[in-house]
C-alpha positions in Angstrom: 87.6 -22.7 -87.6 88.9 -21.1 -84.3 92.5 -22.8 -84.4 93.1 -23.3 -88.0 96.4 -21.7 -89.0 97.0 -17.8 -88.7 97.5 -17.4 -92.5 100.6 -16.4 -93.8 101.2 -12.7 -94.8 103.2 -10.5 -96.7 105.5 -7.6 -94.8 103.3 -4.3 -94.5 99.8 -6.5 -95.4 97.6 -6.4 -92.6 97.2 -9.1 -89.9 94.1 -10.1 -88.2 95.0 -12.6 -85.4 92.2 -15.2 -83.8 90.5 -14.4 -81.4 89.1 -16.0 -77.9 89.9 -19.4 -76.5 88.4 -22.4 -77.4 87.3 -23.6 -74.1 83.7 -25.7 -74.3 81.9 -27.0 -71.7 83.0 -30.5 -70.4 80.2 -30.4 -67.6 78.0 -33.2 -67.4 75.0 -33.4 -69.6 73.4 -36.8 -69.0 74.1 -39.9 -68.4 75.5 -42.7 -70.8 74.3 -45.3 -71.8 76.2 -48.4 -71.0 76.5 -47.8 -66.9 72.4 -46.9 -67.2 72.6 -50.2 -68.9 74.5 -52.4 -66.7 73.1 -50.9 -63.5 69.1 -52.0 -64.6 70.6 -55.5 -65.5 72.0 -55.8 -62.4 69.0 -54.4 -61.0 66.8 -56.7 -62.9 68.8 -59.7 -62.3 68.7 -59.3 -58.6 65.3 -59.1 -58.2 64.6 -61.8 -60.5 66.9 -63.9 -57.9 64.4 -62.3 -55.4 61.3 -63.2 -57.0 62.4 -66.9 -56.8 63.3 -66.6 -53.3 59.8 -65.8 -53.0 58.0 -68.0 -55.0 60.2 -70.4 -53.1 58.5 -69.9 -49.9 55.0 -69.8 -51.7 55.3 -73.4 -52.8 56.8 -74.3 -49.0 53.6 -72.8 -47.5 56.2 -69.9 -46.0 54.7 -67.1 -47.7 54.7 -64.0 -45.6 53.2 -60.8 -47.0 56.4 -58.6 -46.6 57.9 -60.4 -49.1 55.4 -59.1 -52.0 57.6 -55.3 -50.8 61.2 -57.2 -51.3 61.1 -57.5 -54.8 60.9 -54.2 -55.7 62.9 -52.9 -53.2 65.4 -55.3 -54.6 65.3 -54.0 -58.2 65.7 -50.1 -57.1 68.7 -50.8 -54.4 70.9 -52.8 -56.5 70.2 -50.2 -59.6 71.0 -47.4 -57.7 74.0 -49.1 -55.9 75.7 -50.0 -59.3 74.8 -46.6 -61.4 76.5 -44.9 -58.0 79.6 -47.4 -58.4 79.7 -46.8 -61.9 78.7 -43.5 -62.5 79.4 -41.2 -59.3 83.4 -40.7 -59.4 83.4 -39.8 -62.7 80.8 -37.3 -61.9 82.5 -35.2 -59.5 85.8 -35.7 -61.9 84.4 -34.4 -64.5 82.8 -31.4 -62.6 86.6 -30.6 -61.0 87.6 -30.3 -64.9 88.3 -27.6 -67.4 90.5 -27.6 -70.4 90.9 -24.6 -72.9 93.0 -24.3 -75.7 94.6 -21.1 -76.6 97.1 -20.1 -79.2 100.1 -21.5 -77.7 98.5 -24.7 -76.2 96.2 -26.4 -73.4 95.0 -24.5 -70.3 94.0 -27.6 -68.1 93.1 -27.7 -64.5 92.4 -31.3 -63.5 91.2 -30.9 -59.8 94.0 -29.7 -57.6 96.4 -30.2 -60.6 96.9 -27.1 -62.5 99.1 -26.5 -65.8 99.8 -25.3 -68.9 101.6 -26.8 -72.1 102.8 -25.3 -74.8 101.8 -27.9 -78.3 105.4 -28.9 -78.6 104.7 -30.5 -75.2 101.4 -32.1 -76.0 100.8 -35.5 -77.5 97.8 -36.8 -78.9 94.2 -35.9 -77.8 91.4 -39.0 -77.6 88.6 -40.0 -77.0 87.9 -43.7 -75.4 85.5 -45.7 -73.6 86.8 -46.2 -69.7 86.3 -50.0 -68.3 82.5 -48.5 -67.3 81.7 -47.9 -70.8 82.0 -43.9 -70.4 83.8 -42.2 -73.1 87.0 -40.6 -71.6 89.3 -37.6 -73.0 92.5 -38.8 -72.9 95.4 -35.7 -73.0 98.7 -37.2 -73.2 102.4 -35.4 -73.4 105.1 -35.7 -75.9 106.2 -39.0 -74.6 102.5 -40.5 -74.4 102.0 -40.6 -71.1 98.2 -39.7 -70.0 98.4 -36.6 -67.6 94.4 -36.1 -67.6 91.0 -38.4 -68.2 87.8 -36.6 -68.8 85.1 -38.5 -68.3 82.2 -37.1 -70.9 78.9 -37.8 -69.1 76.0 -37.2 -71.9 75.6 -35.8 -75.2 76.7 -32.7 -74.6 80.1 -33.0 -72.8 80.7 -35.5 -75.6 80.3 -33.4 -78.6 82.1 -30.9 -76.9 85.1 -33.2 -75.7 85.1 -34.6 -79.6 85.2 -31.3 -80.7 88.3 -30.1 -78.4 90.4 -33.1 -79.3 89.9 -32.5 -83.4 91.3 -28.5 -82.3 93.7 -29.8 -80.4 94.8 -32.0 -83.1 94.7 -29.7 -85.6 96.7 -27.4 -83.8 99.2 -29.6 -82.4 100.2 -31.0 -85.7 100.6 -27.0 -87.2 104.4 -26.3 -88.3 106.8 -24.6 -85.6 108.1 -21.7 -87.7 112.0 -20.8 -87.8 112.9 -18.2 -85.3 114.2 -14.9 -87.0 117.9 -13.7 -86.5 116.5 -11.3 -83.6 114.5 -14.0 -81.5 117.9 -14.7 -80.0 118.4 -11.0 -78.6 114.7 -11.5 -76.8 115.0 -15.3 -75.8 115.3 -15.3 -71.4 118.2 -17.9 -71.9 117.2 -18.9 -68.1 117.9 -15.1 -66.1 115.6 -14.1 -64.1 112.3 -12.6 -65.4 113.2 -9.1 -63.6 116.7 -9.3 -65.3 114.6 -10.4 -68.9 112.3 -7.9 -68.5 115.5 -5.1 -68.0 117.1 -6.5 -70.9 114.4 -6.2 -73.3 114.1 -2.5 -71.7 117.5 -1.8 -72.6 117.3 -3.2 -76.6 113.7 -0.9 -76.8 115.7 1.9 -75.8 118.9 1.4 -77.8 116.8 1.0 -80.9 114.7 4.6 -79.7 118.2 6.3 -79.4 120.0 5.3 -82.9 116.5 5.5 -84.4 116.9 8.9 -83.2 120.3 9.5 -84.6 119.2 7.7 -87.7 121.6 4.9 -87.0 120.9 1.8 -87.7 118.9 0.6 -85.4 120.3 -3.2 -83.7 116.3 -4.8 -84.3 114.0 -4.6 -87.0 110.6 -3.7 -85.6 108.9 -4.9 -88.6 110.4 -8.2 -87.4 109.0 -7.8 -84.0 105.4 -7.3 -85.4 105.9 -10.2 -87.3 107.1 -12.4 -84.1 104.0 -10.8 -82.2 101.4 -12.7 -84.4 103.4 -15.5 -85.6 101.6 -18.4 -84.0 104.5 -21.0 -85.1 106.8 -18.6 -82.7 107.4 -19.6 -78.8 105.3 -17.7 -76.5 108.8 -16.7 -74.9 109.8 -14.9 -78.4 106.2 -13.7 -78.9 106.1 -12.1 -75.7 109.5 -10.5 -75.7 108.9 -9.0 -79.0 105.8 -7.6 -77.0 107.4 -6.1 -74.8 110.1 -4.1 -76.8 107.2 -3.3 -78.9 105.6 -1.2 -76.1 108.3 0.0 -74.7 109.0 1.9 -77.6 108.0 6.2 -77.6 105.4 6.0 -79.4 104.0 2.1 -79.3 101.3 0.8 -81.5 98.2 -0.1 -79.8 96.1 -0.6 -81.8 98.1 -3.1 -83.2 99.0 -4.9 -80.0 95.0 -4.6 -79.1 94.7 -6.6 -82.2 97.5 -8.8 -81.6 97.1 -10.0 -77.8 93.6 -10.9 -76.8 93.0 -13.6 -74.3 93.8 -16.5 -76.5 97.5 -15.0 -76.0 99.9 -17.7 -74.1 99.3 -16.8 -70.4 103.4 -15.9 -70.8 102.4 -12.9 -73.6 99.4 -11.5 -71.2 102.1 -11.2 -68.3 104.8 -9.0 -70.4 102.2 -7.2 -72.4 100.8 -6.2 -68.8 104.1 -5.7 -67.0 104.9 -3.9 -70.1 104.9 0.3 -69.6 101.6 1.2 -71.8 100.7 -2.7 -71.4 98.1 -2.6 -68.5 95.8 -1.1 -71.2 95.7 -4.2 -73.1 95.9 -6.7 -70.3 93.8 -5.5 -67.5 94.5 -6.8 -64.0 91.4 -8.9 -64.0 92.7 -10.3 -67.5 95.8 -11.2 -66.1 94.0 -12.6 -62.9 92.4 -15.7 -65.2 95.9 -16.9 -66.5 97.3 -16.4 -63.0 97.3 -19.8 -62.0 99.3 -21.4 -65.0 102.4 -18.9 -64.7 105.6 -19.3 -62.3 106.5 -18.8 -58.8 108.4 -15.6 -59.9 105.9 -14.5 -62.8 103.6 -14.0 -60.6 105.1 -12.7 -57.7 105.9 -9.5 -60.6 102.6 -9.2 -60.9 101.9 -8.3 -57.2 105.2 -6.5 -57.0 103.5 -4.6 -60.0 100.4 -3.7 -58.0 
């Protein structure tokens, strides 16, 4: 499957990362049943009370011939008026939607509410029937709290939506892995992402020069490949690692290529891509789609980049 675990690998054995985001359609599809349902018996039962009306005024002599039109009429303006009740805000919801998962966690853009959040910040994914009978993704946070309803209008959108909570599941419940003894030399620790980015700089450079010297280097690069694919890391370690990675002489691309593809955490496109040799990993149009689920300052670097 897309999202099971990346497996675990020996040092020197080679890697193979997953690939693409797992991001399926939630458009509507159809319509479901139960509104369709309850919108026809509504229907129905109104112009039943309309045929009686009618046959009212035949037995008091009152019959006019434009009554012969109202029960029909009846029947197809109450349907329509309680399918559009029922069925019409959940519509345009669900065509304002769109969720993806990647390998860090959930892409979602609900309307004019956009985000990202990483697993340890998720809580469960379901999949319930609203008061209208529609079956409703439910994406809650680590406290429970729903922060997005999807409703899943048809076939379709529903298999899809069933299948994007079991990922999301999957993934969510997947082990955070220990952070190594150098994950604490690339963590942010709250500066600035200019002052990050010239730390990380300075470490790729340190390790170039006593390399050099044949010194002993102050980070194991063999630990920063490691970091890079490790899945159960942060995307803040993941990305640093990145970073130092190809800031290096004589960086591995191929490797990175490998490594960072656009199921990366929108955090590892941005410092791959900021990175010196990055932009040929993380195009400008790559780093366009995550755009919107980075910070104020994040992406102001990518402008100041050009």
């Amino acid at each position: 499957m897309l999202f099971d675990a990346l497996p675990k690998t020996e040092q020197g054995a080679q890697v193979s990362p997953r690939k693409g985001l797992f991001a399926p359609s939630l458009r509507p599809s159809g319509l479901p049943v139960n509104p369709v349902k309850r919108a026809l018996t509504v229907g129905v039962a109104s112009a039943g009370l309309t045929a009686y009306v009618v046959w009212g005024s035949v037995v008091q002599r009152s019959f006019e011939w434009v009554d012969l039109y109202l029960i029909p009429l009846v029947f197809v303006g109450a349907t329509l008026l309680t399918a559009a009740i029922g069925l019409v805000g959940p519509f345009l919801r669900a065509l304002r939607v769109a969720v993806a998962l990647d390998e860090g966690g959930l892409r979602c853009e609900v309307e004019e509410y956009v985000a990202y959040y990483p697993w340890v910040l998720l809580g469960p994914a379901t999949i319930e029937p609203d008061w209208r009978g529609i079956p409703t993704l439910i994406l809650t946070n680590e406290s429970g709290r729903p922060f997005a309803h999807v409703p899943l209008l048809g076939k379709g959108a529903e298999a899809n939506g069933t299948a994007l909570a079991r990922s999301h599941e999957r993934r969510r419940k997947e082990p955070i892995a220990p952070a190594p003894s150098v994950a604490r030399a690339l963590a942010r620790q709250g500066r600035p992402l200019s002052a990050w980015l010239e730390a990380l700089a300075a470490l790729a450079a340190a390790w170039d020069k006593r390399a050099g010297y044949r010194e002993q280097a102050p980070i194991d690069l063999s630990e920063l490949t490691s970091l890079v694919v490790d899945l159960g890391q942060t995307a803040e370690h993941r990305a640093a690692a990145a970073y130092v990675l190809l800031s290096q002489r004589s960086p591995d691309l191929d490797f990175l290529k490998e490594a960072v593809t656009e199921a990366a955490p929108p955090l590892v496109q941005l410092l791959v891509h900021l990175s010196p040799a990055g932009k040929a990993i993380v195009s400008r149009e790559s780093i366009d789609e995550v755009r919107p689920f980075l910070e104020t300052d994040e992406t102001a670097a990518i402008d100041g980049a050009g």
